[in-house]
N, C-alpha and C positions, 0 to 999 in steps of 0.2 A: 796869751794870744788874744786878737784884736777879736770881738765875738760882733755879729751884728745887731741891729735892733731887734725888740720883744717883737716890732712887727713883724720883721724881714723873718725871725723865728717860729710864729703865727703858733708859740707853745708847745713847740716839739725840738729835738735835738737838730743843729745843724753842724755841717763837714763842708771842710776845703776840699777839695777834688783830692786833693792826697788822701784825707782820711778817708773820702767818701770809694777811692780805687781802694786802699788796705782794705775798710770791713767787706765788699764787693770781691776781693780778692783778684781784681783786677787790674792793669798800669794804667796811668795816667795818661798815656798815650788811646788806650780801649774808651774810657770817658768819652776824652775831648772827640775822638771819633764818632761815637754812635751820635755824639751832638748836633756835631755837622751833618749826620745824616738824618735827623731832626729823628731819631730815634728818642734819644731823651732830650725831656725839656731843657731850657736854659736855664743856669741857675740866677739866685737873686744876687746883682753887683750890690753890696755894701760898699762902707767906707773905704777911701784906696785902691780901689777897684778890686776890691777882695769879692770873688765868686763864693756866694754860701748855696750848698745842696741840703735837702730834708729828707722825711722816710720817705718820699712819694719816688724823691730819686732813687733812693737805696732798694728799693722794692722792682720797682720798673726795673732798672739796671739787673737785679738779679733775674725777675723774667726773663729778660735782650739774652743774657748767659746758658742760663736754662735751652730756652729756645735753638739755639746754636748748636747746645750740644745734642740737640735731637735731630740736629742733621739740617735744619731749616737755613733757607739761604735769608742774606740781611733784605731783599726783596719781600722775602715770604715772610718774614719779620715783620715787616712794616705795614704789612697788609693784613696780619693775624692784629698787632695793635690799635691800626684804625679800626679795628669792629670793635672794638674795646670800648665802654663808655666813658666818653670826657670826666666824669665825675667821680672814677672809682677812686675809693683812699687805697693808702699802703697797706693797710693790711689784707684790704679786695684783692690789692696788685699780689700780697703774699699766697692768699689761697692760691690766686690760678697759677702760682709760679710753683706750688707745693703739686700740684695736680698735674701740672704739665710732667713735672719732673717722676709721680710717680711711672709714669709707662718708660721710662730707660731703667735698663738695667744698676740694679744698686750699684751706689758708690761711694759706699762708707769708706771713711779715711780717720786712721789715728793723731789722734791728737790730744795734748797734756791740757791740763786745767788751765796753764798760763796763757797759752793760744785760745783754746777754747774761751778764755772773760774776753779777751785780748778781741774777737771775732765777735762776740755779743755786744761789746762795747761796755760793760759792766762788770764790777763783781760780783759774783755769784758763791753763794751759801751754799752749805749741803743741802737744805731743802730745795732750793733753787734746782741744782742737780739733781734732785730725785724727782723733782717735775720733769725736767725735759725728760729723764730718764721713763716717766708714765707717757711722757706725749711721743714716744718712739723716738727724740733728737739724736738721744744719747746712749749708748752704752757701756759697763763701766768693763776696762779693759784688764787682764791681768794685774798691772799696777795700779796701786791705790789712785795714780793723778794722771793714768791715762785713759782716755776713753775712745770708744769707736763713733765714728759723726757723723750723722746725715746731714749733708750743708742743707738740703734744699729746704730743709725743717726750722735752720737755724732759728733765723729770721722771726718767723711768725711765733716757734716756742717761745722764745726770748720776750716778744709783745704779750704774751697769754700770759706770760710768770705774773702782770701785777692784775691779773684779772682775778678778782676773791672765788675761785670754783676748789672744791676740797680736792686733795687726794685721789680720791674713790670716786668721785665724779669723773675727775679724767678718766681716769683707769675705762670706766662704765664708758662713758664717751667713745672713749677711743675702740673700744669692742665694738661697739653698733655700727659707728661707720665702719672698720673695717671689713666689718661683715657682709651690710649690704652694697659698700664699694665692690667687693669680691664679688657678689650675686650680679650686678649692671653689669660691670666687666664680661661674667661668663655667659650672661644672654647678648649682652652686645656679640661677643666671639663667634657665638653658635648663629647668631642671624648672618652674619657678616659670612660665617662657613658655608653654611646651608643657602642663602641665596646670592651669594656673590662667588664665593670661592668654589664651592662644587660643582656649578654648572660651568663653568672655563674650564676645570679640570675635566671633567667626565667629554665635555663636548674636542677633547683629544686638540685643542687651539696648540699652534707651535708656542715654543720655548721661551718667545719674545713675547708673547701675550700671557703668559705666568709670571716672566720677571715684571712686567709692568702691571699685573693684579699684585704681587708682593709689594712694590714700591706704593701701591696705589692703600695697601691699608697700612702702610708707616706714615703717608699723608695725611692720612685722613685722622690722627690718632688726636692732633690738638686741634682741628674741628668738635671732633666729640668730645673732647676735656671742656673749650667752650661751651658746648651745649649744655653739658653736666655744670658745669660751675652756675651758668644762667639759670636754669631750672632749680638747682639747689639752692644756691639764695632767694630766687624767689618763693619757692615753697619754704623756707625759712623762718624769710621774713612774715607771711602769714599766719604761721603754727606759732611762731613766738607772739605776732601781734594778740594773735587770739587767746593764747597762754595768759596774759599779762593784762587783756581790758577788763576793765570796770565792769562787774555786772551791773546793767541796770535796774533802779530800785522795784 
C-alpha cells in the first residue's frame, strides 16, 4: 500500500479512511460526514489523491462518538469542541474522551485477542495484556483468548503500553485516581443535591420543572468532565514540573 511522505506522517501512524473507520469502529460514510460538518479535520491529500488521517484523527473521532452516545446533539458537539484548545495532541483528545465516557453507564463488550490486536492496531504480548488488564482496558474472560473491553480505554491503554512505568506503578496509579475521582464525583453529587436539586423538589415546583432539573444535570455532566480535565492537567503539569526541576546549586 502506497504510504505517504515522512512529512505528511509528522512520525506517527497514518490510515485511509477505511482503516481510520475499522480502528474508530465506525463506517466510512460516519467519517466523511462529521468532515463535512467540519467536526473532524481534513486529512492530509498524499500522492493520487490518497486522504492520509493520524492519531489526532483517530482520538477526536472517538471523542465525536463518545459524545453522541451521551445523548449530545452534533450541535452541542460542536460547541463542546470549539472550547477545546486548538493545540491539544491525541492523547489530550484521549484523556477527555476517557472522562467523558466515564459518566455513561458501562459498556463492556466481549471480545477475542484477535479483535482485540485487530482494534489496537498491534500485536500484543501477554505482558502487553496484563497491562491493559492493570490499566482497567481489559478483562480476562472465561476463555483463555477472550476478554471483557472497555472501548473507551482502548485507545489511550494501548498508547501508555510503550510508556517505561512498571507494573505496580500502574497498579498504584490507577488506585489513587480512582479514588479521588470517586471523592470529586460524590462532593460534586452532594452540592449539585443539596443546592440545586432539593430546593426544586422541596419548593413542591410541577412535574415539568423536575424533568427539566433532571435533564439539566445530564447537561451539565461534560461541562464538568471539561472543567476536571482543565484543572487536572494543569495541576499536573505543575506537580510534575516541580517533581523534575533542577535544584538550584
Amino acid at each position: 500500500m502506497e504510504q505517504p511522505s515522512d512529512e505528511h506522517q509528522g512520525g506517527g501512524p497514518v490510515y485511509t479512511v477505511d482503516e481510520l473507520a475499522a480502528r474508530a469502529g465506525v463506517t466510512v460514510r460516519t467519517v466523511r460526514f462529521y468532515g463535512t460538518r467540519g467536526l473532524l479535520p481534513p486529512p492530509v491529500i498524499g500522492a493520487r489523491r490518497v486522504g492520509w488521517y493520524g492519531p489526532g484523527h483517530l482520538s477526536r473521532l472517538a471523542l465525536i462518538e463518545e459524545l453522541r452516545r451521551q445523548g449530545m446533539t452534533l450541535a452541542a458537539i460542536e460547541r463542546y469542541l470549539e472550547q477545546l484548545p486548538a493545540d491539544l495532541s491525541a492523547r489530550d483528545l484521549a484523556v477527555h474522551r476517557a472522562l467523558v465516557a466515564a459518566w455513561a453507564p458501562e459498556s463492556a463488550e466481549e471480545i477475542t485477542r484477535r479483535e482485540l490486536e485487530r482494534r489496537a492496531g498491534r500485536v500484543l504480548a501477554d505482558r502487553d495484556v496484563e497491562r491493559l488488564a492493570a490499566m482497567g482496558v481489559v478483562e480476562r474472560g472465561a476463555e483463555p483468548d477472550v476478554f471483557r473491553l472497555d472501548g473507551s480505554l482502548l485507545r489511550l491503554g494501548v498508547e501508555l503500553l510503550d510508556v517505561p512505568i512498571g507494573h505496580e506503578t500502574i497498579l498504584a496509579s490507577r488506585t489513587v485516581l480512582l479514588a479521588h475521582a470517586r471523592e470529586a464525583a460524590q462532593e460534586l453529587a452532594r452540592l449539585f443535591r443539596e443546592q440545586v436539586w432539593n430546593p426544586y423538589r422541596e419548593s413542591g415546583e410541577d412535574p415539568d420543572h423536575l424533568a427539566a432539573m433532571k435533564s439539566l444535570s445530564a447537561e451539565m455532566q461534560p461541562m464538568v468532565i471539561q472543567a476536571l480535565v482543565t484543572a487536572f492537567q494543569r495541576s499536573l503539569s505543575e506537580e510534575l514540573g516541580a517533581a523534575f526541576r533542577t535544584p538550584r546549586p
